[in-house]
Phi, psi and omega in degrees: 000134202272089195043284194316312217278345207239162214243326194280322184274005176232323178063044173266345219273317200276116158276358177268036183234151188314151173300303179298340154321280197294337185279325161308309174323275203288351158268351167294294180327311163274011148293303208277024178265339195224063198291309183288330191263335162321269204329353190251312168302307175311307190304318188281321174302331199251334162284340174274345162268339162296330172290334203274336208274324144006257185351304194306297203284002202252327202275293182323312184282346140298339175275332161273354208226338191239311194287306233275320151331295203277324201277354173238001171240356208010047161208166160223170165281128182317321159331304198280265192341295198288338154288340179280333172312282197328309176266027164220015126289306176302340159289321182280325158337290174309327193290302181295340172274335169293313205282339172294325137327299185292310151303308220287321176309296170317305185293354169296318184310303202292313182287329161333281255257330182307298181315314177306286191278002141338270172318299164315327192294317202265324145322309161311312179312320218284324228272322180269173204298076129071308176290307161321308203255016167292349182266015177204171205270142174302287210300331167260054126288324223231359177256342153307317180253016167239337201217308175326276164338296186290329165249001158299303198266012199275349191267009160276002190274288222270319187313329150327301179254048167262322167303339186263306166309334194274278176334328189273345189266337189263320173277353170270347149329291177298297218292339170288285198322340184273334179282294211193111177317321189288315166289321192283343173265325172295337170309301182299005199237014173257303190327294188296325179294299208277333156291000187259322176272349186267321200296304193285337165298311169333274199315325192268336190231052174269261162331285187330314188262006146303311189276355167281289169354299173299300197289319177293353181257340164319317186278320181288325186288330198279301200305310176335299210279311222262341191272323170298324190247011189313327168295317181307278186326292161309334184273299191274026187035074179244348174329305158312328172280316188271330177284307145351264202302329206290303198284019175250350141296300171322316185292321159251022134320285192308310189317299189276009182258316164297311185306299193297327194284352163304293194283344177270317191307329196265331192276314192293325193279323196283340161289331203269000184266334182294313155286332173283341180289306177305351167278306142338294186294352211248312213273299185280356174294298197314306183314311148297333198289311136349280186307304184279025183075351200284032187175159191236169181310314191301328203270322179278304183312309116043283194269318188294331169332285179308294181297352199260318175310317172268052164263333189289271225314332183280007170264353180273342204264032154250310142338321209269319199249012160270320174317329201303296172333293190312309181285341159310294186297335172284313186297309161316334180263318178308298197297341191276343170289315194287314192254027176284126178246090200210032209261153183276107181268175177274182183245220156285011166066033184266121178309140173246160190303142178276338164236152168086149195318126179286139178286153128316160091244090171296103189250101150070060206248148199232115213217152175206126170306311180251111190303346150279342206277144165287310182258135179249178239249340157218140196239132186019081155263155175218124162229166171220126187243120166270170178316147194091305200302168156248109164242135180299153125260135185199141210177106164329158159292154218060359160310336158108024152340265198291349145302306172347295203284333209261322160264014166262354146300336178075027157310304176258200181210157192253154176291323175254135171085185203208153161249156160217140160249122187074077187032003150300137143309152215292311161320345191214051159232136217262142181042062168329289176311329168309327200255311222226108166224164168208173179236149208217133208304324136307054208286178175241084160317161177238166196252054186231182174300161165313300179303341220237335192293321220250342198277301195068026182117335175263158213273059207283116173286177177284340167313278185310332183297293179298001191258009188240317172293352202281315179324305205274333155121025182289315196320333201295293188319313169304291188300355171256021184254164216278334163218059167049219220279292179333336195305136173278127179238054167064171177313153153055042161047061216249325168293358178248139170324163145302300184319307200269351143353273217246041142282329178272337173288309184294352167287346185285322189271306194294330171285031169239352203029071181275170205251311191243102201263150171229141180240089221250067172069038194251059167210349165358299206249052147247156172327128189275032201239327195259339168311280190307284204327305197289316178286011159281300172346307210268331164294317195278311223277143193284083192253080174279070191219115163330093183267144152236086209235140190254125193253170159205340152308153171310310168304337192271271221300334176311330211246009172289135186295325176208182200210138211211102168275111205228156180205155204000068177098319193247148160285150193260307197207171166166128205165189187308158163305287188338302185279000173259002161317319203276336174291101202304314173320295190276018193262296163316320166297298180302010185236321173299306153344295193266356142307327168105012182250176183307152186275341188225000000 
């Protein structure tokens, strides 16, 4: 992980050190993470100021040696004009090759260094827990690697040639001081002024652009939920509320986005008046200084010159350091991603046989989402499932099935006790995923083909993809889609039934053959016709594989080998339908069920 990346290399983590402190810190940390393309933007930034103080100095000596000559002879030499042409061309060469440099390079850093931590961001999301992110919001998830990102790193785009100005500021200094005490003291009185004005900007706009951060991943999160619930939101005439609530973020979005934009309307004119003030001042010093010999006309046009050239470029080293808050608050919020340790880790990696059906086993596993919450969601549970079988999970709702299901996937780690599959922990089993797959009720399409749905990257034939939809009862349904397995089926599989959703999702798990199927009510919303079908498939079908399915129909549980009863968290029971029949919890659920009524 790259300088940039770490708290030790920004010091954004520590508030008790200065905005400006940790802001240096982060740009220092990004140069040296990008050492060749810095060093080549600076180098160009520092050849556009030798060219600009050139200029200065090519003008001054024209003005003494070719104007001020011809304006008392009234004539010049050709000689002199094509030499004086020459070096206020050749200055503007060097000039134009700096700034090509100087951009093209920064911008190498800055978008570099954006693209990099893009990726770390979006790795990490991959890498923490399922619990980390049910405790946040999609829209600041996605507003931490977009809007975080782009602006932790936005003052490197400039920050070259604020390096390239600040040498140009110090050597237009040495060249006063050698010229003229006088001149070298009104010079010198810009440095301390523009740090002096950087300082009280810093320290006032600090909150604001923390809290502009902040507002912007609120507003991105309300907008992410109201565009995600748009069926909800329309079906219950909620448009108006929600159009509401969006713009009652926005406003104060605006609000703290006008407060900082405040405080720049006052730091931006007084950096941009602070060189021009020095020109004005350099022009009546020189005029005396003229008058008493100590300098000649060419030497003050020379500096007025100069200082009047370096009015832009010394406004970027004003850029550089009104962005800092803003870059800070972004790197703070990036670094609270990169260092959340809350990630599911591994084990001794020990590899299991790769084929035929897997053991199950649960010891005393005890689990809660929210590490405060009192009652947790499984309390010791221990089962043992053997290879081959089909076994039912059945359970009012909130028993805790589909957790179950959720730590024999390893989404979580349970707080207490262990899972194993083939008597490994779950944590020291080398490629999980090879061995385990599952479907869920609620499945998730990509806005891609059928076919690209159910392979998701493995490396699947076409053979197999259909003998895993035929399975899944999909095939018929597919091939009558306009263009069969190619077919695009919208954002969330928005062209599709809930049924056939969550048939290509179960082609999806089947088609990997895992050694362990976990099934999490992932036939709910299909035809109980088309139901029976598929699980007689997945008994007949040559499947080396474990099922574990949270059932509630009649049909799920007929075709289970056992039936494993839970109820707030704990097994209750477990044995045949027939013999959980005598259990009044589960008599109920099977009997509502198959009235068509709720299970819980």
């Amino acid at each position: 992980m790259p300088a940039v990346a770490s708290s030790p290399a920004t010091g954004a983590a520590d508030p008790s050190r200065s905005v400006a402190r940790r802001g240096l810190m982060l740009l220092w940390g990004s140069l040296r993470s990008r050492p060749r393309d810095a060093a080549v933007s600076i180098a160009g930034s520092v050849l556009f100021a030798a060219a600009v103080l050139a200029s200065a100095v090519v003008l001054g000596r024209v003005t003494d040696r070719v104007v001020a000559p011809a304006l008392k002879a009234g004539e010049s030499s050709a000689a002199a004009l094509a030499a004086a042409a020459a070096a206020i061309v050749g200055v503007g060469v060097a000039k134009s090759l700096g700034i090509v440099l100087r951009r093209v390079w920064a911008y190498k850093v800055q978008l570099g260094l954006q693209a990099e931590h893009r990726a770390l961001v979006g790795r990490r999301y991959q890498e923490l827990s399922l619990s980390w992110h049910r405790r946040r919001r999609t829209g600041e998830l996605l507003s931490h690697a977009n809007a975080d990102v782009e602006m932790m790193f936005w003052p490197m785009a400039p920050l070259p040639f604020a390096i390239g100005v600040s040498a140009m500021l110090l050597a237009a200094l040495v060249m006063l001081a050698v010229t003229d005490w006088a001149l070298a003291a009104v010079g010198a009185l810009l440095i301390p002024a523009v740090l002096g004005v950087n300082a009280v900007y810093t320290r006032a706009a600090e909150e604001p652009a923390r809290r502009a951060q902040q507002r912007r991943a609120d507003t991105a999160a309300v907008a992410h939920e109201v565009i995600d619930g748009a069926l909800v939101v329309k079906t219950l005439g909620r448009e108006q509320a929600e159009t509401d609530r969006f713009a009652t973020h926005a406003a104060r979005l605006r609000d703290t986005l006008v407060e900082v934009g405040r405080l720049r309307a006052v730091f931006t004119p007084v950096m941009d008046t602070l060189p021009q003030l020095g020109v004005l001042a350099i022009l009546g010093v020189g005029a005396w200084r003229v008058a008493e010999g100590a300098v000649s006309t060419g030497e003050v046009v020379q500096f007025s010159y100069l200082l009047a050239l370096i009015a832009f470029p010394v406004r970027m080293i004003g850029v550089v350091l009104e962005e800092l808050p803003s870059a800070v608050a972004g790197a703070e919020r990036v670094e609270g991603v990169l260092a959340a340790q809350e990630e599911l880790r591994g084990g001794a990696g020990r590899e299991l046989p790769a084929h035929g059906p897997a053991a199950l086993s649960a010891h005393g596993v005890t689990f809660r989402f929210d590490p405060d919450a009192d009652e947790a969601a499984l309390k010791g549970v221990d089962l043992a499932v053997d290879p081959g079988r089909m076994v039912a999970l059945v359970g009012p709702t909130g028993a805790g099935k589909s957790t179950l299901l959720a730590l024999a996937t390893r989404l979580h780690d349970p707080e207490l006790g262990s899972l194993c599959l083939d008597g490994v922990a779950l944590p020291d089993v080398a490629g999980l995923h090879r061995h385990v797959a599952a479907a869920f009720q609620e499945p998730f399409l990509f806005d891609d083909t059928v076919r690209d749905n159910i392979t998701l990257g493995e490396p699947a034939t076409d053979a197999e993809v259909v003998a895993a939809a035929q399975l899944a009862q999909a095939d018929a349904f597919i091939r009558g889609l306009p263009r069969g397995y190619d077919t695009l089926v919208g954002e969330r599989g928005a062209s599709l039934s809930g049924g056939q959703r969550q048939r290509i999702a179960l082609a999806r798990a089947l088609v990997r053959r895992p050694r362990l199927l976990l099934l999490d009510d992932a036939t709910s919303s299909v035809d109980p016709t088309v139901e029976t079908a598929i699980l007689a498939g997945l008994r007949q079908a040559d499947l080396p594989a474990t099922v574990l399915a949270v059932a509630q129909r009649r049909a799920t549980i007929a075709v289970a080998d056992e039936v494993i009863y839970l109820e707030s968290g704990r097994v209750l029971a477990r044995g045949t339908h027939e013999e959980l029949m005598a259990v009044p919890g589960y008599r109920a659920i099977v009997e509502a069920a198959s009235a068509g009524g709720s299970p819980a």
